[in-house]
C-alpha positions in Angstrom: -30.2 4.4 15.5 -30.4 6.5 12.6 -27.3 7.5 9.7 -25.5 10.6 10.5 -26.4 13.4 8.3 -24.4 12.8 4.7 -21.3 14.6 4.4 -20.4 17.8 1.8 -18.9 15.8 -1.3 -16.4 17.7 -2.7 -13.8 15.6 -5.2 -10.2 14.6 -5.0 -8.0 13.8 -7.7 -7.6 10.3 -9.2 -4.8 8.4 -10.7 -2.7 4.8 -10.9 -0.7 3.0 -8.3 2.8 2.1 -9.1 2.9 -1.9 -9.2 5.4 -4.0 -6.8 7.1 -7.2 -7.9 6.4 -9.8 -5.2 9.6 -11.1 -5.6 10.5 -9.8 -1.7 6.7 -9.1 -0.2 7.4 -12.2 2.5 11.0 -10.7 3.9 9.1 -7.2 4.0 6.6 -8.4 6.1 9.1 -10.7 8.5 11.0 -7.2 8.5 7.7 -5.1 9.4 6.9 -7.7 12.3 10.6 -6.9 14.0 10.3 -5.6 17.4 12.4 -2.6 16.2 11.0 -1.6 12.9 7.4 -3.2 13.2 4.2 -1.4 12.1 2.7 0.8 14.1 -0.8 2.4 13.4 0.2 5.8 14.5 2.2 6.7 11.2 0.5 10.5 11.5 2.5 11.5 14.5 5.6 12.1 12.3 5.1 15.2 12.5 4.4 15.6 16.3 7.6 13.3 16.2 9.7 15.7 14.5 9.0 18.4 16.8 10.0 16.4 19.7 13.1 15.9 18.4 13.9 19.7 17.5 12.8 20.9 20.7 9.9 23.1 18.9 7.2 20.7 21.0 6.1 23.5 23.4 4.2 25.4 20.0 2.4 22.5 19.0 1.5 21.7 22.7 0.0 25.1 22.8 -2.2 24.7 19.4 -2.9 21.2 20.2 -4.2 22.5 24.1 -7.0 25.4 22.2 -7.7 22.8 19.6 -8.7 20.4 22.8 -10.4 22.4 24.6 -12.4 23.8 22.1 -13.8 20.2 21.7 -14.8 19.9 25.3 -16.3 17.6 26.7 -14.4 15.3 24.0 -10.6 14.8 23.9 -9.5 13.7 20.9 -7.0 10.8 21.3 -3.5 11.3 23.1 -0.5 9.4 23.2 2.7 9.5 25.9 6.2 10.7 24.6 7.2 6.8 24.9 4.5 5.9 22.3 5.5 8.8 20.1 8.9 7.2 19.9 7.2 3.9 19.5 4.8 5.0 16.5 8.0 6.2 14.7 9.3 2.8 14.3 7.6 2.0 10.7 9.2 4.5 9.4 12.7 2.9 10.0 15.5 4.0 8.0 15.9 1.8 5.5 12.3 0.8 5.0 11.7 2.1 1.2 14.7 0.9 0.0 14.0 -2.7 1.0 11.5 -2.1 -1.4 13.4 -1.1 -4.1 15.5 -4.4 -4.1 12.3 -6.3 -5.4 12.0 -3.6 -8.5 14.5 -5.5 -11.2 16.1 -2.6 -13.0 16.2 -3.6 -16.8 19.1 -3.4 -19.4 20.1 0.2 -19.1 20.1 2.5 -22.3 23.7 3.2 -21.0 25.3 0.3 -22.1 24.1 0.7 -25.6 26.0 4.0 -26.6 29.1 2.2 -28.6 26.9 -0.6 -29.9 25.8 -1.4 -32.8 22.2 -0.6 -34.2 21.2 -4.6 -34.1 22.6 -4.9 -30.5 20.3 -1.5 -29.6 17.5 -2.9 -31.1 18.0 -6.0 -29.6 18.1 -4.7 -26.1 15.1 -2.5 -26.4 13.1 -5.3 -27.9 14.3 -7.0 -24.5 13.1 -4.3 -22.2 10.0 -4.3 -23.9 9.4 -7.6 -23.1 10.7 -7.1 -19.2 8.6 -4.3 -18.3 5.7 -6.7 -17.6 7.7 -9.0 -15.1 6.2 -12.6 -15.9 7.4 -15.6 -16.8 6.3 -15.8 -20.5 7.6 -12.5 -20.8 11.1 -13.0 -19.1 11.5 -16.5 -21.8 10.8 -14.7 -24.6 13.5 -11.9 -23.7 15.7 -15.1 -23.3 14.5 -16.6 -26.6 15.7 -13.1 -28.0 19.2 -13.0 -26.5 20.0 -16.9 -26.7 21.3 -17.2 -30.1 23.7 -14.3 -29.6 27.7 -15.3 -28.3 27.6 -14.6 -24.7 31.7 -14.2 -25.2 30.6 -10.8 -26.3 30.2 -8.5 -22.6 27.1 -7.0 -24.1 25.5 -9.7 -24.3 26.5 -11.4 -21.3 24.8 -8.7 -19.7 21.9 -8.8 -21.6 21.5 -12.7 -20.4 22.7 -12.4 -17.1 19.7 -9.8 -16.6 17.3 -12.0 -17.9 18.3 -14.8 -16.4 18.3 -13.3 -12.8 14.9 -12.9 -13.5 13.6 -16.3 -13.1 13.7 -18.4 -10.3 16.0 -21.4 -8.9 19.6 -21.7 -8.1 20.5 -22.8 -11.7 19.4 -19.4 -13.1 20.3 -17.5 -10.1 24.3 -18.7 -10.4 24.3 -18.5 -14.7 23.0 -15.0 -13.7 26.1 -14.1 -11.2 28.5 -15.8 -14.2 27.1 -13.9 -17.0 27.3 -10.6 -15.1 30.7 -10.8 -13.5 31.5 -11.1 -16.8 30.3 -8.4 -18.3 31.2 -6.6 -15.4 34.8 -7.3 -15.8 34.7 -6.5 -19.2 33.6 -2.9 -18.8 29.8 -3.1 -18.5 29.2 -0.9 -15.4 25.6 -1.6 -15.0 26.7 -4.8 -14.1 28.8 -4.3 -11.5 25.6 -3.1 -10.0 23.6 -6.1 -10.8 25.9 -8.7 -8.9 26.2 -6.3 -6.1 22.3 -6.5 -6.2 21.8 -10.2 -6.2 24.3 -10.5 -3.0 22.4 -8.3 -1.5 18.9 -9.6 -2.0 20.6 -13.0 -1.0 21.9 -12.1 2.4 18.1 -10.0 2.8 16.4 -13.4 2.4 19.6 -15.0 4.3 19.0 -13.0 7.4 15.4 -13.7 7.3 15.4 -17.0 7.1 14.1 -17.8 3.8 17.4 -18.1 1.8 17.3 -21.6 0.2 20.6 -23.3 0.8 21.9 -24.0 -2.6 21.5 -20.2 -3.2 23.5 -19.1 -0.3 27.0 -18.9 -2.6 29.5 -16.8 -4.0 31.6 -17.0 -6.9 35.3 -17.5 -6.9 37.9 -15.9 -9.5 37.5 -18.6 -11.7 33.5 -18.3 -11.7 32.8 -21.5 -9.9 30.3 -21.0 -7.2 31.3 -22.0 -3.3 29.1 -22.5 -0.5 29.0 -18.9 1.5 28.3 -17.9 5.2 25.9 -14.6 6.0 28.7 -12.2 6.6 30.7 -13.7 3.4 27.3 -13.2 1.6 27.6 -9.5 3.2 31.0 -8.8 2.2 30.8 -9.9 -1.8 27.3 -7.4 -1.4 29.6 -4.6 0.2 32.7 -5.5 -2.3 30.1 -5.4 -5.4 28.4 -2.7 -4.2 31.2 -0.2 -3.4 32.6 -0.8 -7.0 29.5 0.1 -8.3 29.4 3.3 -6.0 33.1 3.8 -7.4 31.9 4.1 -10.8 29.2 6.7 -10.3 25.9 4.7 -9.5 23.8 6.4 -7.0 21.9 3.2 -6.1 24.8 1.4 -4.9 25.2 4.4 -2.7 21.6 3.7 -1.4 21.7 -0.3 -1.1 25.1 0.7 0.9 23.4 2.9 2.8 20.2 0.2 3.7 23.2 -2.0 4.6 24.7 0.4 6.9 21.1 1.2 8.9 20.1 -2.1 8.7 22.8 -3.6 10.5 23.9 -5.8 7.5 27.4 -5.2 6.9 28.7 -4.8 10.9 27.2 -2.6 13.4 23.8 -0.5 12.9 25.3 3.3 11.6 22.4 5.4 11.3 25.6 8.2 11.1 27.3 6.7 7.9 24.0 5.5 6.3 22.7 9.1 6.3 26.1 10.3 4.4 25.6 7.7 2.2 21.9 8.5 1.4 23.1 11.9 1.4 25.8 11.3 -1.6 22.9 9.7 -3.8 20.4 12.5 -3.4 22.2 14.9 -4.2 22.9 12.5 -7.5 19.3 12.8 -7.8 18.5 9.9 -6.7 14.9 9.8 -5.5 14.7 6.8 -3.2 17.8 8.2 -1.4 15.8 11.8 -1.2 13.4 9.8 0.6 15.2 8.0 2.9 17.2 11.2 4.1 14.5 12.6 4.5 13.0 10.3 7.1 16.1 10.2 8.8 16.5 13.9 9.3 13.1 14.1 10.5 13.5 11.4 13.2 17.4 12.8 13.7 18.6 9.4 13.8 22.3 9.5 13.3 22.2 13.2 12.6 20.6 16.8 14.2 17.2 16.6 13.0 15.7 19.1 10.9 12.0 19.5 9.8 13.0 22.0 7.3 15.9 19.9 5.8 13.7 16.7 5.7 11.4 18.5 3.8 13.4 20.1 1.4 14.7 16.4 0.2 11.1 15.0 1.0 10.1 17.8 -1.8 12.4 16.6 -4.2 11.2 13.0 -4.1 8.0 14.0 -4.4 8.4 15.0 -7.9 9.1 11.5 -9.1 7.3 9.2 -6.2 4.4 9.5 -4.5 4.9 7.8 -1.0 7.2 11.0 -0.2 4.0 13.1 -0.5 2.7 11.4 2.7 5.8 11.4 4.3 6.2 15.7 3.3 2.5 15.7 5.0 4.0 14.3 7.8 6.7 16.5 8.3 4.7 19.6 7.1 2.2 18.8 9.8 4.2 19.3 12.3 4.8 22.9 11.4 1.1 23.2 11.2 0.2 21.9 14.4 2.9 25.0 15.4 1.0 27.6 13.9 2.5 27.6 9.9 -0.3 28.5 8.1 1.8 27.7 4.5 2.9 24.4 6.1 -0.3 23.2 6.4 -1.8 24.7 3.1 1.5 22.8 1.0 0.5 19.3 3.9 -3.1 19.1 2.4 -2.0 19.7 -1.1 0.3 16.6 -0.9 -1.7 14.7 1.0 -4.4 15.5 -1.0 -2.5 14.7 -4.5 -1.2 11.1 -2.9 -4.9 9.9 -2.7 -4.9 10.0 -6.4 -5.6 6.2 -7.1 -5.0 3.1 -5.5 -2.0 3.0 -3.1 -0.7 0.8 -0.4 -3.3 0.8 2.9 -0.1 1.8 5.1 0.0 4.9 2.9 -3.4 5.7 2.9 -3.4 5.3 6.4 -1.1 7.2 7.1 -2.5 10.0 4.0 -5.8 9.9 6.1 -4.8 10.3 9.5 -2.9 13.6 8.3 -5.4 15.1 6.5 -8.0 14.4 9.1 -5.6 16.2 11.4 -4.6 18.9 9.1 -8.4 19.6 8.9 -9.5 19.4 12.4 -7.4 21.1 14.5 -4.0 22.0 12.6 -5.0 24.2 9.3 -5.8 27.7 10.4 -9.1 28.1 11.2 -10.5 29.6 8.1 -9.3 26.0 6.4 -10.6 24.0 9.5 -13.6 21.0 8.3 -15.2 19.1 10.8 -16.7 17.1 8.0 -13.7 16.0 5.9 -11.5 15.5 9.4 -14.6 13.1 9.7 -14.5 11.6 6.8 -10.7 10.9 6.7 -10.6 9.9 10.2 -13.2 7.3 9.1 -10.8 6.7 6.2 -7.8 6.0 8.1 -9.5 4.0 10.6 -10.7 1.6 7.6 -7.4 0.9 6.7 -5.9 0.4 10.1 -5.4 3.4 11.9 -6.8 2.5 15.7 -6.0 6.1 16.7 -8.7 7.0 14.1 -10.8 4.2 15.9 -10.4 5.9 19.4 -11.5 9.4 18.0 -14.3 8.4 15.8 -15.3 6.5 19.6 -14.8 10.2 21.2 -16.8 11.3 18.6 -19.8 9.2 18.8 -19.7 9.2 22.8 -20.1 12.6 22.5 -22.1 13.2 19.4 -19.3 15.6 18.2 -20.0 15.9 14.5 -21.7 12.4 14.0 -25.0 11.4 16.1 -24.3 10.2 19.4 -24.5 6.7 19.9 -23.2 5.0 23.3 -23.0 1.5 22.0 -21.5 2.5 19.2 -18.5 4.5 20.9 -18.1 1.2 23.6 -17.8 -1.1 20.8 -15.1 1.3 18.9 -13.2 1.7 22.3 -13.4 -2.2 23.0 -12.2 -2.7 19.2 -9.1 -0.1 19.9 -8.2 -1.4 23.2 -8.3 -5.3 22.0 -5.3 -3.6 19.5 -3.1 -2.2 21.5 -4.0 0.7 22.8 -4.1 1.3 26.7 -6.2 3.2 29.1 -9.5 3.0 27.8 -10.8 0.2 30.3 -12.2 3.7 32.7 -13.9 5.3 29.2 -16.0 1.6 28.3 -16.6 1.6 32.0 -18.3 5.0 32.1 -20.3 4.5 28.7 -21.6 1.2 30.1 -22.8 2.5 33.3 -25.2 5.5 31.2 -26.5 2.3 29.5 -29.6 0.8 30.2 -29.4 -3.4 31.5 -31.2 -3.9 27.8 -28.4 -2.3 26.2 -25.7 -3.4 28.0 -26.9 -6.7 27.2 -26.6 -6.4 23.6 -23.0 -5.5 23.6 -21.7 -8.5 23.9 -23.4 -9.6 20.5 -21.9 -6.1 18.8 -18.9 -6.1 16.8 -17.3 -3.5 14.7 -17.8 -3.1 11.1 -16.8 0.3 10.3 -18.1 0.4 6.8 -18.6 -2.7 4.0 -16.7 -1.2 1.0 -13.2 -0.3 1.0 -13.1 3.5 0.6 -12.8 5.1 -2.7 -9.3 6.1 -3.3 -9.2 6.6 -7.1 -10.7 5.2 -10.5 -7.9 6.9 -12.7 -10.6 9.2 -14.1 -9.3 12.1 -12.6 -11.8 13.2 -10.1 -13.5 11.1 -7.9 -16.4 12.0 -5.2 -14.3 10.5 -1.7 -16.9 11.6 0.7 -19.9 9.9 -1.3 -18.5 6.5 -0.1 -18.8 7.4 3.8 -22.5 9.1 3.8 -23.9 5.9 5.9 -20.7 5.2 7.6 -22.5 1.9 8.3 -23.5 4.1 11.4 -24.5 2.6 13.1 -21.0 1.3 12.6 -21.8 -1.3 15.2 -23.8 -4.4 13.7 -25.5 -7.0 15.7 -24.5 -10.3 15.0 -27.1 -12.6 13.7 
């Protein structure tokens, strides 16, 4: 079997990731493994999902029909409106700012305004030191702020912040003192901050990984008393609303989580948009994001495609995972015949893949593009190659719907070199994960194979390509398509 013929390179733009603190990496993954907001490799049909709940479906099914048939005799992959639904799940309401409760906010500039110029340079020496979140770091903040009284709220503050970030129930209840404190005594920011640490409690509480001499609360006299889930919950609620009260958009959004999440009562898709709506229209970015999802998916509210991505727009300014997420919504219009819509869903898209980002993401990034590009962009924009190459793409990091259409594509030797084994091996590896009906297509590739051939496939396996894709370098530019010119095609290896 020979390579397919190398692919056009043509560059993409490059850049940095954002870093994560691991500090809640395990309850996001127990979260993503739920049967109601687990992953699911179909994060591309956002779109398709979006017009399925505006009742615009009947456009799309009309492109997506001429783009089918003028594949013919391959179908690119399709999925029932059940598994639409289902696919929509990793995008739960709520998801991002889960996220966000890991990211420790440091001591905010704020709080400094009446302060003196040795307490301002104090604190910024101290966020210097916090913006790298490790533990040398974090003690020498404290060895900074430790000789100072902590009778003075400014200071308590200052401690309390630092000490909430390092581990163990001794630190985590001098943190809750220090800021109740300061909070108290007019510090705003942390009203915020206890609100905050309830909450990430009862997050790890609910999963299971709340260790038991954490699970407390502190009465008015500062002493700390054992504490059940929902009194963990109401102290987060409590916190949380006064910090709202004062004008803080995140406690808006960490109410809102609460509210879709289930946390503080019944799941309230309804109140937790209102409340996601209050903090972006404060500007809050996070909260731009998570409206937006939820008015594409209409959960709690109408959905509207060009609402979710007139918030998803503003996010996008300031983070980068609301790029994929406008892609998503965008393609949708595309797929309806919105020429603009799909021009502005590759240019985000397109600007995402600039550096290293989560694989979910550049799944998701992929899949779009290789849509957008093979049968959603007005023709004159239309690539067979670079669909290839980002369905290839998104099938590295996940995507088995990719798998099942790269298999289409090399049954049929529709834009890489036909190759039967290869498409029975990418169909086996797709319908070992999940995805049904393919048992007739292995069945028919089999029988056009010779006994020699069908032999070997039971020593094939799938090994779609040996290094990860390249996503980025921070240089700037960066040849994508130079990384899939063998594809490892074929992309089927015999095992030794």
């Amino acid at each position: 079997m020979q390579p397919s013929k190398p692919l056009q390179q043509r560059p993409f733009l490059s850049g940095t990731d954002m870093p994560r603190a691991p500090l809640l990496s395990d309850v996001i993954r127990l979260y993503a493994s739920n049967v109601l907001f687990r992953t699911c490799s179909e994060l591309a049909v956002i779109g398709m999902i979006v017009l399925l709940a505006t009742g615009q479906f009947s456009g799309a099914a009309t492109s997506l029909t001429k783009a089918i048939h003028s594949l013919s005799p391959f179908k690119p992959q399709q999925m029932s409106l059940n598994q639409f639904k289902v696919a929509g799940n990793n995008e739960a309401p709520g998801l991002i700012t889960l996220t966000t409760l890991s990211r420790l906010p440091l001591v905010s500039k704020d709080v400094m305004v009446a302060e003196s110029p040795e307490i301002v340079t104090l604190m910024e020496n101290i966020n210097s030191l916090l913006e790298k979140n490790s533990h040398e770091n974090n003690k020498a903040a404290y060895e900074l702020v430790r000789n100072y009284n902590h009778s003075r709220p400014i200071i308590a503050y200052a401690r309390g912040v630092v000490s909430a970030r390092f581990s163990g129930a001794k630190n985590y209840k001098i943190a809750l003192r220090l800021l109740t404190f300061a909070s108290q005594n007019g510090i705003g920011d942390a009203t915020l901050w206890v609100g905050r640490i309830y909450l990430t409690a009862l997050v790890h509480d609910m999963a299971g990984k709340l260790p038991a001499d954490h699970r407390v609360i502190l009465n008015r006299e500062g002493a700390a008393h054992p504490a059940t889930t929902k009194q963990l919950g109401q102290a987060a609620t409590i916190w949380l609303e006064k910090a709202a009260g004062a004008g803080h958009s995140a406690a808006l959004r960490y109410l809102a989580f609460m509210k879709a999440r289930g946390m503080s009562g019944e799941i309230d898709f309804a109140s937790a948009a209102a409340l996601w709506k209050q903090a972006a229209d404060k500007g809050d970015a996070v909260s731009q994001l998570e409206l937006g999802k939820i008015l594409a998916f209409g959960h709690g509210v109408e959905a509207s495609a060009d609402e979710a991505a007139r918030y998803l727009r503003k996010a996008s300014a300031v983070r980068p995972d609301a790029k994929v997420a406008l892609a998503s919504v965008l393609l949708a219009k595309a797929l309806a015949g919105d020429a603009s819509a799909a021009t502005e869903a590759i240019e985000n898209a397109t600007a995402f893949l600039n550096g290293r980002r989560p694989a979910a993401q550049l799944r998701s990034a992929n899949r779009v593009l290789a849509e957008l590009y093979y049968r959603a962009a007005p023709s004159d924009m239309r690539d067979a190659d670079r669909a290839v190459s980002h369905y290839r793409a998104a099938s590295y990091f996940g995507d088995i719907g990719a798998t099942v259409t790269l298999a289409g594509f090399t049954r049929w030797g529709t834009h890489i070199e036909k190759n039967l084994q290869t498409s029975y091996t990418l169909y086996a590896h797709a319908a070992r994960n999940g995805i049904p009906d393919l048992q007739d297509k292995m069945a028919e590739i089999k029988a056009g194979l010779t006994p020699a051939e069908q032999a070997k496939l039971s020593k094939l396996r799938v090994q779609t390509w040996r290094n990860r894709p390249n996503s980025g370098n921070g240089s700037g530019q960066v040849q994508l398509h130079s990384q899939y010119e063998a594809f490892i095609v074929p992309i089927v290896d015999f095992v030794q």
